[in-house]
SETIMAR-446493 format. One record per residue (C-alpha): chain; residue number from 1; x, y, z; residue in three letters. Coordinates in steps of 0.2 Angstrom, whole numbers. Layout:
# residues N
+---+-----+-------+-------+-------+-----+
! c !   k !    xx !    yy !    zz !   r !
+---+-----+-------+-------+-------+-----+
! A ! NUM !     X !     Y !     Z ! ala !
...
+---+-----+-------+-------+-------+-----+
# end
This chain:
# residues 336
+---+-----+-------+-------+-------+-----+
! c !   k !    xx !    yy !    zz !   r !
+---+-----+-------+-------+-------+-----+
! A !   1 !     0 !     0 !     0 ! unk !
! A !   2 !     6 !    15 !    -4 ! unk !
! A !   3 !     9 !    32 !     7 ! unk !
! A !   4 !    -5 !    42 !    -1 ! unk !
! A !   5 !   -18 !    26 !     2 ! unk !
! A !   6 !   -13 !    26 !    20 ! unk !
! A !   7 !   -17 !    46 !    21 ! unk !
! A !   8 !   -32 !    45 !    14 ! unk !
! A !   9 !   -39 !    30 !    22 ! unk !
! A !  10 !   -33 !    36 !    39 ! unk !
! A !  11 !   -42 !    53 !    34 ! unk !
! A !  12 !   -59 !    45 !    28 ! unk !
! A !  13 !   -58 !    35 !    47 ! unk !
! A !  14 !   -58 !    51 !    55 ! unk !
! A !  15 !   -72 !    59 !    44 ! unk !
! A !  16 !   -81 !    42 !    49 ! unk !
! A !  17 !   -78 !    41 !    67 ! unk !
! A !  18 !   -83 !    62 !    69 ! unk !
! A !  19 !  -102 !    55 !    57 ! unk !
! A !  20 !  -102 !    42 !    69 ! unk !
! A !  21 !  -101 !    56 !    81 ! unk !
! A !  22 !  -114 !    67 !    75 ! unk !
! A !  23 !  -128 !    54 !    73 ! unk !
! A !  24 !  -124 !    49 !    91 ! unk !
! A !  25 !  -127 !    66 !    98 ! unk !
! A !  26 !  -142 !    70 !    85 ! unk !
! A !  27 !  -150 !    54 !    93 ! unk !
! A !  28 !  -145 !    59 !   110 ! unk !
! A !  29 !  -155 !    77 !   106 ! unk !
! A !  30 !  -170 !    68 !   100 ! unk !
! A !  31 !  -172 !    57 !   113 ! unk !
! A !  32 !  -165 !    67 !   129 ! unk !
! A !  33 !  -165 !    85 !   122 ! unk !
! A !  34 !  -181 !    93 !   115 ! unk !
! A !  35 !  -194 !   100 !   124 ! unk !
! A !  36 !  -205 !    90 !   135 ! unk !
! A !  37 !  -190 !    79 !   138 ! unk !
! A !  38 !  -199 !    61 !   133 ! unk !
! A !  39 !  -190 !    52 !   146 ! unk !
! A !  40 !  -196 !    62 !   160 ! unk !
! A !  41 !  -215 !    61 !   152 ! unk !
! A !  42 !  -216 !    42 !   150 ! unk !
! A !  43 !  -207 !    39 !   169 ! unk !
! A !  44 !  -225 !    51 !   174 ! unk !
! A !  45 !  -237 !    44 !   163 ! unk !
! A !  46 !  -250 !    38 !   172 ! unk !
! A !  47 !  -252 !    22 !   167 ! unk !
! A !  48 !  -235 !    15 !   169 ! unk !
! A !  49 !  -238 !    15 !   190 ! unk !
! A !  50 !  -223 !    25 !   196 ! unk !
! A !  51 !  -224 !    33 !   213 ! unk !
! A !  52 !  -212 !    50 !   213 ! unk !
! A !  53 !  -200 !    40 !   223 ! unk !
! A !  54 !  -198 !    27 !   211 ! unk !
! A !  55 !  -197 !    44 !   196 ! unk !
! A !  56 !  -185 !    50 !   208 ! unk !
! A !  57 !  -174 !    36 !   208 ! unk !
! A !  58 !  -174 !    32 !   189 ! unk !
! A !  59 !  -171 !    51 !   185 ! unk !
! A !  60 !  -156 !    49 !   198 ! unk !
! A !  61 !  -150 !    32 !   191 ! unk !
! A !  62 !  -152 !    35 !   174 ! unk !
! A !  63 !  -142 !    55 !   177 ! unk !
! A !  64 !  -158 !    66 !   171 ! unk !
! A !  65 !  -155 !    77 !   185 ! unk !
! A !  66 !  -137 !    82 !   180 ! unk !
! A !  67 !  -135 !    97 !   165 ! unk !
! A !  68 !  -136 !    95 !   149 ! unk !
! A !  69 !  -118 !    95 !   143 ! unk !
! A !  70 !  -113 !    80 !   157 ! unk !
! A !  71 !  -130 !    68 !   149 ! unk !
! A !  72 !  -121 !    68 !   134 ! unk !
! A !  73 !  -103 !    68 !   140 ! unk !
! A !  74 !  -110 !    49 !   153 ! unk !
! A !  75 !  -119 !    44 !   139 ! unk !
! A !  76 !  -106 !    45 !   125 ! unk !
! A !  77 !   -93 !    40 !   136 ! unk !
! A !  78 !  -102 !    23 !   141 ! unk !
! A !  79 !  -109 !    20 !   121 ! unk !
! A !  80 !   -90 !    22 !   116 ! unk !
! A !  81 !   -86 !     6 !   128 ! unk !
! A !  82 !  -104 !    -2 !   124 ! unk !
! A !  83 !  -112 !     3 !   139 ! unk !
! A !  84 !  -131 !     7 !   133 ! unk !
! A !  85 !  -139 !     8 !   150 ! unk !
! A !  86 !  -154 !     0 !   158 ! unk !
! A !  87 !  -170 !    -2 !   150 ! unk !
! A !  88 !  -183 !     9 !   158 ! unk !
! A !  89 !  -196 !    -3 !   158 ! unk !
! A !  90 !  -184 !   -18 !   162 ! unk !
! A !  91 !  -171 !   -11 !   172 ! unk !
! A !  92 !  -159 !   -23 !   162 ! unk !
! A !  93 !  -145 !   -17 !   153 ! unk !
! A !  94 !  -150 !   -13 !   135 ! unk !
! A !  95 !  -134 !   -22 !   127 ! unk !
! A !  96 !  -139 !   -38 !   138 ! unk !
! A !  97 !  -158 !   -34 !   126 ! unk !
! A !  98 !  -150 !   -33 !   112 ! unk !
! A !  99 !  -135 !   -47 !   113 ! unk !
! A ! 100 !  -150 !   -58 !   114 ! unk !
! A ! 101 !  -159 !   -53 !    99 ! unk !
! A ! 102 !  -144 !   -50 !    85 ! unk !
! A ! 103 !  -141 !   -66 !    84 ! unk !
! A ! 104 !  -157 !   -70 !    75 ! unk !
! A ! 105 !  -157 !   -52 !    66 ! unk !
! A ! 106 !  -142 !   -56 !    58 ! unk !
! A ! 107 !  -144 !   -73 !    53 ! unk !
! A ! 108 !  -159 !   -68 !    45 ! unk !
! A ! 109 !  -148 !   -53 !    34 ! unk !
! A ! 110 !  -135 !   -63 !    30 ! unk !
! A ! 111 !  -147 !   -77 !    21 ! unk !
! A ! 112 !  -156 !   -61 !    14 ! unk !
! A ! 113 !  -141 !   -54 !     8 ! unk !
! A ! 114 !  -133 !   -71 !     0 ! unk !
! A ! 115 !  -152 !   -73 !    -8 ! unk !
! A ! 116 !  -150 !   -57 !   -16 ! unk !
! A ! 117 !  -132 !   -59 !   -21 ! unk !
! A ! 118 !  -136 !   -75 !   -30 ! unk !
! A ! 119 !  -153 !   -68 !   -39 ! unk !
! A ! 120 !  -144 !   -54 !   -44 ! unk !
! A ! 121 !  -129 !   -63 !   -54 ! unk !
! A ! 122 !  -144 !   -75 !   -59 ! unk !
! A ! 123 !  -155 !   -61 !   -67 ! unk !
! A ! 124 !  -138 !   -52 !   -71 ! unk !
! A ! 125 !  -130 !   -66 !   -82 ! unk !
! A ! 126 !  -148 !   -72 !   -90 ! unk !
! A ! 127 !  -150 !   -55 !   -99 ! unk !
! A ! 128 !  -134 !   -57 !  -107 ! unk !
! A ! 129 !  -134 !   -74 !  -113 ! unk !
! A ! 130 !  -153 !   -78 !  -116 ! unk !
! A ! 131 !  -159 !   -72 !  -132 ! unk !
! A ! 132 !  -171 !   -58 !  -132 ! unk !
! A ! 133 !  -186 !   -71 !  -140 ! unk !
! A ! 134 !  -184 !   -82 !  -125 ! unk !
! A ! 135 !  -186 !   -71 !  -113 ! unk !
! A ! 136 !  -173 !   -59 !  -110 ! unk !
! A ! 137 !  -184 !   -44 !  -111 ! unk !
! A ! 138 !  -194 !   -50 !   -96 ! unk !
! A ! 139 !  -176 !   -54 !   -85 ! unk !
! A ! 140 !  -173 !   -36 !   -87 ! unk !
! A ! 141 !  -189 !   -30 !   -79 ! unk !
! A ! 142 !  -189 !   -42 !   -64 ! unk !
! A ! 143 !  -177 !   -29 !   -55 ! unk !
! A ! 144 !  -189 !   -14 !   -60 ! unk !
! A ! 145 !  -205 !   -26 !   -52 ! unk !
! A ! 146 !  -193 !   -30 !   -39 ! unk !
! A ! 147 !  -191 !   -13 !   -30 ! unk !
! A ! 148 !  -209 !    -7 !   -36 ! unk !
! A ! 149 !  -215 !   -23 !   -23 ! unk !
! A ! 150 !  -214 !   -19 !    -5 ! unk !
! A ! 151 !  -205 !   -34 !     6 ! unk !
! A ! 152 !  -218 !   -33 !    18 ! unk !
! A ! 153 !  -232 !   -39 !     4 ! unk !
! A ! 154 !  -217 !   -51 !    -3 ! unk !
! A ! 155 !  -218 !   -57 !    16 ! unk !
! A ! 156 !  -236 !   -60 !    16 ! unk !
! A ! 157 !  -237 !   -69 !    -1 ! unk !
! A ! 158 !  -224 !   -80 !     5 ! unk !
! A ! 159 !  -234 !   -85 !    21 ! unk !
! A ! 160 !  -250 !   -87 !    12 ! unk !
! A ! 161 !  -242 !   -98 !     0 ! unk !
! A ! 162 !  -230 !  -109 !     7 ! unk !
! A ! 163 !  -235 !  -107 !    25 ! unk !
! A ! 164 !  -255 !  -111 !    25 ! unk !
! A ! 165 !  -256 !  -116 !     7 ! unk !
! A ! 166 !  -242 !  -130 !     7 ! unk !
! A ! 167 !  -238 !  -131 !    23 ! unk !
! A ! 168 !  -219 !  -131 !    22 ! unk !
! A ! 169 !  -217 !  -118 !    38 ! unk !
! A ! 170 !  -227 !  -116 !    54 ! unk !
! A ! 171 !  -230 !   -99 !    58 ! unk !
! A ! 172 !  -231 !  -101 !    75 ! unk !
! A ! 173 !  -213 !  -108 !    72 ! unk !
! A ! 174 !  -203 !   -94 !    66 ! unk !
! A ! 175 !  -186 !   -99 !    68 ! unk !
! A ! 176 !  -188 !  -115 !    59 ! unk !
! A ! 177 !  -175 !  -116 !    44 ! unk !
! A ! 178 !  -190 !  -113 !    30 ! unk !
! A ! 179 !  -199 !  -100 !    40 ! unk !
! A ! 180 !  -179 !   -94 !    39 ! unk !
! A ! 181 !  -177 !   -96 !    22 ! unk !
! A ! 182 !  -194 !   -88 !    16 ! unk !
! A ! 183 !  -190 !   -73 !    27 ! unk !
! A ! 184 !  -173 !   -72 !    20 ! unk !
! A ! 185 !  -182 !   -73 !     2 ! unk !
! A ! 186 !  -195 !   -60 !     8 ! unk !
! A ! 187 !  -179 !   -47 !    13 ! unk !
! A ! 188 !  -166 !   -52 !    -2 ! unk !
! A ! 189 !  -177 !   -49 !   -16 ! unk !
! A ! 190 !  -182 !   -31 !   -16 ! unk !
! A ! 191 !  -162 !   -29 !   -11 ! unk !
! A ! 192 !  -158 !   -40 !   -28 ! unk !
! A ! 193 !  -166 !   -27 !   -38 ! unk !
! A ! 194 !  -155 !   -14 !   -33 ! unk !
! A ! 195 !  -136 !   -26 !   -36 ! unk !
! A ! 196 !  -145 !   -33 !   -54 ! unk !
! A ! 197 !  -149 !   -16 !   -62 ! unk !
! A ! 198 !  -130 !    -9 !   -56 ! unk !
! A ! 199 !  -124 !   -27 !   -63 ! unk !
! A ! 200 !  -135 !   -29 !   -78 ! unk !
! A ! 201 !  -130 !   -11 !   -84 ! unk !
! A ! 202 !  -110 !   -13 !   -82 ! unk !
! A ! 203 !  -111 !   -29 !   -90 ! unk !
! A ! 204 !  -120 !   -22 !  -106 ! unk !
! A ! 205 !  -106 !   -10 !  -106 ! unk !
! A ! 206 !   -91 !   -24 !  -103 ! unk !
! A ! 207 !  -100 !   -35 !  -116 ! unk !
! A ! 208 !   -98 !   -21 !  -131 ! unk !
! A ! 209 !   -79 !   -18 !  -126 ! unk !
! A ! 210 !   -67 !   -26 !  -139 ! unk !
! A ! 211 !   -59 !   -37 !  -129 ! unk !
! A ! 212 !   -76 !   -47 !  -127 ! unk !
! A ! 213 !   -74 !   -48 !  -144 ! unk !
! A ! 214 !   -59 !   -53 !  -145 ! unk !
! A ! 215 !   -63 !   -67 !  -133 ! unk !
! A ! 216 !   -76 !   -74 !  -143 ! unk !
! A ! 217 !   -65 !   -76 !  -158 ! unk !
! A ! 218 !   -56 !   -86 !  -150 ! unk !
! A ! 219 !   -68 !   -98 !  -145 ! unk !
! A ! 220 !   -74 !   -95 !  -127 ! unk !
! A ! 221 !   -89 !  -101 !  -122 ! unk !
! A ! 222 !  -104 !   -88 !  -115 ! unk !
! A ! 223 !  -100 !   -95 !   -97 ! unk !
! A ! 224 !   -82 !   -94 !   -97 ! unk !
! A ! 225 !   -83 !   -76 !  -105 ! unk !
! A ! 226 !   -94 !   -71 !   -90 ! unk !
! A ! 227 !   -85 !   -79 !   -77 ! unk !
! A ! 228 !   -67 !   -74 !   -84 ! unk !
! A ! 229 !   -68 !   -58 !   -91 ! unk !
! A ! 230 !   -87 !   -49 !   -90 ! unk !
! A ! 231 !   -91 !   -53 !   -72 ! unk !
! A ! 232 !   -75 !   -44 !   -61 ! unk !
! A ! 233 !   -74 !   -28 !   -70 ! unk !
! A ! 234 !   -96 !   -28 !   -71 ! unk !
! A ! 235 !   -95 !   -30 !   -51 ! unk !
! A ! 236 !   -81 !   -17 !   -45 ! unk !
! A ! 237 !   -96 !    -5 !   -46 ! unk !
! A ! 238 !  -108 !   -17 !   -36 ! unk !
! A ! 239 !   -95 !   -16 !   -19 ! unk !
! A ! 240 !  -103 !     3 !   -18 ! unk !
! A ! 241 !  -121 !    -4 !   -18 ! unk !
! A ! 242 !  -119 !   -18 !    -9 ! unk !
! A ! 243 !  -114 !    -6 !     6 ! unk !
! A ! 244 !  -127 !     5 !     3 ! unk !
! A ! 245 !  -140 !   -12 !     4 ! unk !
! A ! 246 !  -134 !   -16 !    22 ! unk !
! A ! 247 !  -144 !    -1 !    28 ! unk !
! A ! 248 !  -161 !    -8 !    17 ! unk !
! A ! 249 !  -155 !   -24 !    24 ! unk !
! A ! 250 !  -156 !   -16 !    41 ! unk !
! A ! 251 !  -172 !    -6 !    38 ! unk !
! A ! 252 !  -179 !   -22 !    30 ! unk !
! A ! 253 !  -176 !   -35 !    44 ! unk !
! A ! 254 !  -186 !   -24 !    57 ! unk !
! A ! 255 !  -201 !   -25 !    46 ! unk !
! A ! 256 !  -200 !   -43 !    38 ! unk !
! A ! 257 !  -196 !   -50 !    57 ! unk !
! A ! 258 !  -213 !   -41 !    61 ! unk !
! A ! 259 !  -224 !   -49 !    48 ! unk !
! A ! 260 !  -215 !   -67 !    52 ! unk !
! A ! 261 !  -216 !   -64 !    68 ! unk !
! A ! 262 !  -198 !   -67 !    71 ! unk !
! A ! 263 !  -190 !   -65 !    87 ! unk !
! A ! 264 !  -174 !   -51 !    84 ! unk !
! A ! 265 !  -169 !   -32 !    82 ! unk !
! A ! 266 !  -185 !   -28 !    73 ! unk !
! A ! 267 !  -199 !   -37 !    89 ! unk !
! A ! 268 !  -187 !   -25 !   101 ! unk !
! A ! 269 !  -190 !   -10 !    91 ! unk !
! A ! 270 !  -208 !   -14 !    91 ! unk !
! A ! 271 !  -210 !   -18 !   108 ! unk !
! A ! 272 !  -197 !    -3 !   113 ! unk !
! A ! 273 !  -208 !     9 !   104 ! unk !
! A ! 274 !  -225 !     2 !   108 ! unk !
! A ! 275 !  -218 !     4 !   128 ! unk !
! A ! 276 !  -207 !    20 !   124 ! unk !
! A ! 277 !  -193 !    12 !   130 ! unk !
! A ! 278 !  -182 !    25 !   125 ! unk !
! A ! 279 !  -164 !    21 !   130 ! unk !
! A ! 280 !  -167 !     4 !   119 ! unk !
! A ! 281 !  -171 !    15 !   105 ! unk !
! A ! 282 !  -158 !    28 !   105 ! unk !
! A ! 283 !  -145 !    12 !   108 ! unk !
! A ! 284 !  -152 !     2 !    90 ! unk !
! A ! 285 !  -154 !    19 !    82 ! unk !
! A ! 286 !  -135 !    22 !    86 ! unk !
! A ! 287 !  -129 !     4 !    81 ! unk !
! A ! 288 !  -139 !     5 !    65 ! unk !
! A ! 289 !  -130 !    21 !    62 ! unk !
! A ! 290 !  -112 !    14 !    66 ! unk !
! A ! 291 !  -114 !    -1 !    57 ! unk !
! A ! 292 !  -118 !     9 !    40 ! unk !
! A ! 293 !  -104 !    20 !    42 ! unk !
! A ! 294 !   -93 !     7 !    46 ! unk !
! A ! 295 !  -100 !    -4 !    30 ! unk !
! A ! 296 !   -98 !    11 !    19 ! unk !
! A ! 297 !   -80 !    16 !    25 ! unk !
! A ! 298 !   -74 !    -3 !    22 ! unk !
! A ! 299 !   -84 !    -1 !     2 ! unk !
! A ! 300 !   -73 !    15 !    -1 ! unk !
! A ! 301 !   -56 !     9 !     5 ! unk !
! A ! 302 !   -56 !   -11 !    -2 ! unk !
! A ! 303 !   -63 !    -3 !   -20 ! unk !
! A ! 304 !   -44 !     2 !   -24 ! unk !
! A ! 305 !   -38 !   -14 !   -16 ! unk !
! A ! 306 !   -49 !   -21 !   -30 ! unk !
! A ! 307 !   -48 !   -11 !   -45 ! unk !
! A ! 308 !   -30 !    -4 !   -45 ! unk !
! A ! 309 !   -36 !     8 !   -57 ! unk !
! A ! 310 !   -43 !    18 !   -45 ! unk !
! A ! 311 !   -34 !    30 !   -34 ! unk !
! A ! 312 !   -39 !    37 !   -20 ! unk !
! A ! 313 !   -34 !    56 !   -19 ! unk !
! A ! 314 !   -39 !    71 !    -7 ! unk !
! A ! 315 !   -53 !    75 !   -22 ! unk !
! A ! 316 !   -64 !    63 !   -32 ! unk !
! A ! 317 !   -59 !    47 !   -37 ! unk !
! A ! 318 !   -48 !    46 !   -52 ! unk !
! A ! 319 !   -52 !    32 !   -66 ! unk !
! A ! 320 !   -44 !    29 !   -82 ! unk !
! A ! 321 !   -54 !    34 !   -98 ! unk !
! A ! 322 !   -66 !    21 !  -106 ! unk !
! A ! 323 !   -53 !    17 !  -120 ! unk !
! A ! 324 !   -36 !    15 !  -108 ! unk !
! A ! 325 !   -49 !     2 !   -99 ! unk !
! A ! 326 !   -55 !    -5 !  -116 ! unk !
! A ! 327 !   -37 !    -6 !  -120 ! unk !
! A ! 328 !   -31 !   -15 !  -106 ! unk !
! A ! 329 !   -45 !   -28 !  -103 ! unk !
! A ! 330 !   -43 !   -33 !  -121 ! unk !
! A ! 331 !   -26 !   -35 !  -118 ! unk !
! A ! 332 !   -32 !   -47 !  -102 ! unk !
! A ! 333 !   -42 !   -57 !  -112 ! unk !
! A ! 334 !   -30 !   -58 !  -128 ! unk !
! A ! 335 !   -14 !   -64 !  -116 ! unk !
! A ! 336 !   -25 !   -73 !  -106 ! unk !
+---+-----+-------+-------+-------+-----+
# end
């Protein structure tokens, strides 16, 4: 790695750890902050069945009676080494709430995520190697119906159908592998959509370059052109989406664990919200906001590492023109 690269990649952690930052205290000011202050509303709300010595002891446990400035100094300080707090309707520590949910939240978006990586290079590599009079037109249009169909009616469907239609899953067993694997399909395919159209587009562009057609000269066969030459230059592009799908993937699981009626991240929003939990909330909206950050740093700085024509400078990105890339895939694929 050279100088420069280190430069820049230690100066885009620090431009992520300071977002990382910001969305923190932005939460915090939410939550803690505007007028009314929420916490303080929910601890009298009548129905919960606190006396004022009970509020006083939360407000003092949970440092509501200290200023402003040293709330966010405790509560940044104990987030930076993963302590969330207590639950105010609990009284457990919200990273003991949410260590044991994740497990099954990301089970679920990594099965999504490999569903939608594997539809997407399916879709990708039928519209170039199907003719057009045997369907390749209608490929094409599957990513367009993809993101215009909500995962939640997907989710639906996929109940009606395989659940009480042909009984492959129990509904009232949720974590069963095909109640898994349906809610894995129900979260993957809007998040396919997005990877085939950037795919699909890139390869249209590869497959017109002259070194394809130099390699079909010389004999190569449809799969061994798409898995040789079209597919790694077609999916340096995709690394971008794909980082930008982990916060539908996020998004997504909270809603598709609802309508499954799965146990993880998204039935702890629910219930956090329907209670006003609001220490669990400001915890998962800050993780969810750490984990895109992270996921989009890691995009930016293994994109060079994969495409050595791309350097990383202090201004935009710097790529070759489309004939010095023309030129040298061709000679790839010639030498090859």
């Amino acid at each position: 790695m050279s100088n420069a690269y280190l430069a820049d990649a230690a100066k885009r952690l620090a431009q992520a750890f300071i977002v990382i930052l910001l969305a923190y205290v932005l939460t915090f000011v939410v939550v803690s902050i505007l007028p009314g202050d929420p916490i303080t509303n929910v601890l009298r709300d009548p129905q919960n069945g606190f006396s004022e010595d009970e509020i006083k002891a939360i407000i003092a446990a949970q440092g509501l009676d200290q200023p402003i400035p040293v709330q966010l100094w405790t509560s940044l300080s104990h987030f930076v080494i993963g302590d969330f707090g207590l639950s105010m309707r609990s009284s457990r520590p919200v990273a003991t709430l949410i260590a044991e949910v994740l497990p099954s939240t990301l089970i679920l978006a990594s099965a999504a995520f490999a569903i939608a990586l594997l539809l997407a290079m399916t879709i990708a590599y039928g519209t170039q190697f199907i003719p057009k009079q045997l369907g390749q037109g209608l490929l094409r249009g599957f990513p367009s119906f993809f993101l215009s169909v909500p995962n939640f009616v997907i989710g639906l469907m996929l109940i009606h159908v395989f659940g009480f239609q042909l009984g492959l899953f129990r509904v009232i067993a949720p974590n069963s592998f095909w109640a898994t694997f349906f809610a894995a399909v129900a979260l993957g395919i809007p998040v396919s959509a997005r990877i085939a159209e950037v795919l699909i587009a890139n390869l249209d562009k590869e497959s017109e370059q002259e070194y394809a057609a130099v390699a079909r000269g010389r004999g190569l066969t449809q799969m061994r052109l798409f898995a040789k030459h079209l597919l790694k230059p077609s999916s340096l592009p995709v690394v971008t989406v794909i980082a930008l799908a982990i916060g539908e993937l996020l998004g997504g699981s909270l809603i598709t664990e609802t309508v499954f009626g799965r146990t993880g991240i998204g039935s702890l929003v629910q219930r956090s919200v329907s209670t006003q939990d609001l220490p669990v909330l400001q915890a998962v909206v800050s993780l969810a906001a750490v984990v895109f950050v992270l996921v989009n740093l890691i995009a930016d700085l293994v994109y060079p590492l994969l495409d050595p024509r791309v350097k990383l400078v202090d201004g935009p990105r710097e790529r070759p023109s489309t004939a010095d890339d023309s030129a040298t895939a061709k000679s790839a694929a010639v030498t090859s």
